[in-house]
N, C-alpha and C positions, 0 to 999 in steps of 0.2 A: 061967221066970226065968233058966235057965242061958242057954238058946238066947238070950233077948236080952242077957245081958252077954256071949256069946260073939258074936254078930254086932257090938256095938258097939266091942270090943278088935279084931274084926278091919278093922272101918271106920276104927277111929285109925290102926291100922298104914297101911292102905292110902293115906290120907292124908297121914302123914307122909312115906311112902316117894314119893309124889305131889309134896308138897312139897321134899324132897331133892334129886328132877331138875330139878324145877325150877328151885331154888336153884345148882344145878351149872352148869345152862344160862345162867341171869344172870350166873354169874360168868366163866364163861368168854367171852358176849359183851362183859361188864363190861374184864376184860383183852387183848380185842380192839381194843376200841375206845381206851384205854389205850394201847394201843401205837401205833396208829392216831395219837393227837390229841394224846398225852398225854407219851411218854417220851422224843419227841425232843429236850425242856427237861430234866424231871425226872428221865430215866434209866430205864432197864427197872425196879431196881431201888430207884426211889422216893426216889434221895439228890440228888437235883437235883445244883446246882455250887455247891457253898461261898459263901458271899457274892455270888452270880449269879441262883440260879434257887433257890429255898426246896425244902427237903426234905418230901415228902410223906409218908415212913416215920418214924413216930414224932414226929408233926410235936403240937405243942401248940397252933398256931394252928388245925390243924382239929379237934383232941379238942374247944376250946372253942365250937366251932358246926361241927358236921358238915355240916348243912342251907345253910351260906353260900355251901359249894363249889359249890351249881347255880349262883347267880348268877353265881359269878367263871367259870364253866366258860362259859354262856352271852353272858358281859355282858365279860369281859374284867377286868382288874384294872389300876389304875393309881394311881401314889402309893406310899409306904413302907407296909413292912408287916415285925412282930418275931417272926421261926419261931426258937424254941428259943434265943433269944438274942441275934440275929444280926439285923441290919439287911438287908432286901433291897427293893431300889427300882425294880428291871428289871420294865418293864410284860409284863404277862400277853396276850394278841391271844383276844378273844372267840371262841367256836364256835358261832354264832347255827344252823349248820344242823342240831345233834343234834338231836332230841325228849327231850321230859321223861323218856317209859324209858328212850332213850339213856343220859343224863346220871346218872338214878338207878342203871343200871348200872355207870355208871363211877364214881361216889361208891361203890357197894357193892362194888365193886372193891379200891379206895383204903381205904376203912376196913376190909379185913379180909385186906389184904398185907403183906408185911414185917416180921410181927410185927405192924402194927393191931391195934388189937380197941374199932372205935370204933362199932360196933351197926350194924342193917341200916336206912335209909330208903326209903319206902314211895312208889311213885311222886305217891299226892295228897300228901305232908308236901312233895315234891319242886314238885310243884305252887304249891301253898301259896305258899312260899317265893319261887320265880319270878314269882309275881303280887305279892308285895309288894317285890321291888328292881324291878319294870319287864321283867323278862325275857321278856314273852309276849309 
């Protein structure tokens, strides 16, 4: 009995710890690619340009659908849209060439920079998602 709750507390560890780098490595291609696609609107720093380019740090429009960001990432954005108060009308230019991990990496990025703390999506939600705005 010991021996098997000792191999099994050592199987969570090794799993977590499994998990960890792994989570390091998505993040770190997550604000790669970010920098890459991402921050030469929104800034390194996620505060876009005041009434120009919407803020992606601390933003309420993505709190309220975290999942929406693959489309606009993929599909581009066009039309008004109200980040934290603020009217912003400056079209978005699609990134049809990421891949859906791309894209989930850089949403896992986005929600957990700057202060974020808007939870991790999983490349099939990211999926999901892309199949029902037309993104694939």
């Amino acid at each position: 009995m010991r021996r098997t709750t000792f191999a099994l507390v050592i199987l969570l560890l090794v799993g977590a710890l499994l998990w960890a780098c792994e989570n390091r490595r998505s993040y770190r291609q997550g604000e790669s690619l970010y920098k890459t696609h991402c921050a030469s609107c929104h800034i390194d720093d996620g505060l876009g340009l005041r009434g120009v380019i919407p803020p992606l740090a601390g933003s309420d429009y993505l709190a309220r659908d975290p999942t929406r960001t693959a489309c606009i990432i993929r599909n581009g954005l066009q039309g008004e849209i109200i980040v934290n108060g603020i009217t912003y009308k400056e079209p978005m230019a699609a990134i049809p060439q990421l891949s859906d991990f791309q894209i989930a990496n850089i949403i896992n990025y986005i929600n957990s920079a700057w202060g974020n703390e808007l939870g991790y999506v999983s490349v099939p939600e990211i999926r999901k998602r892309l199949e029902e705005c037309g993104g694939r």
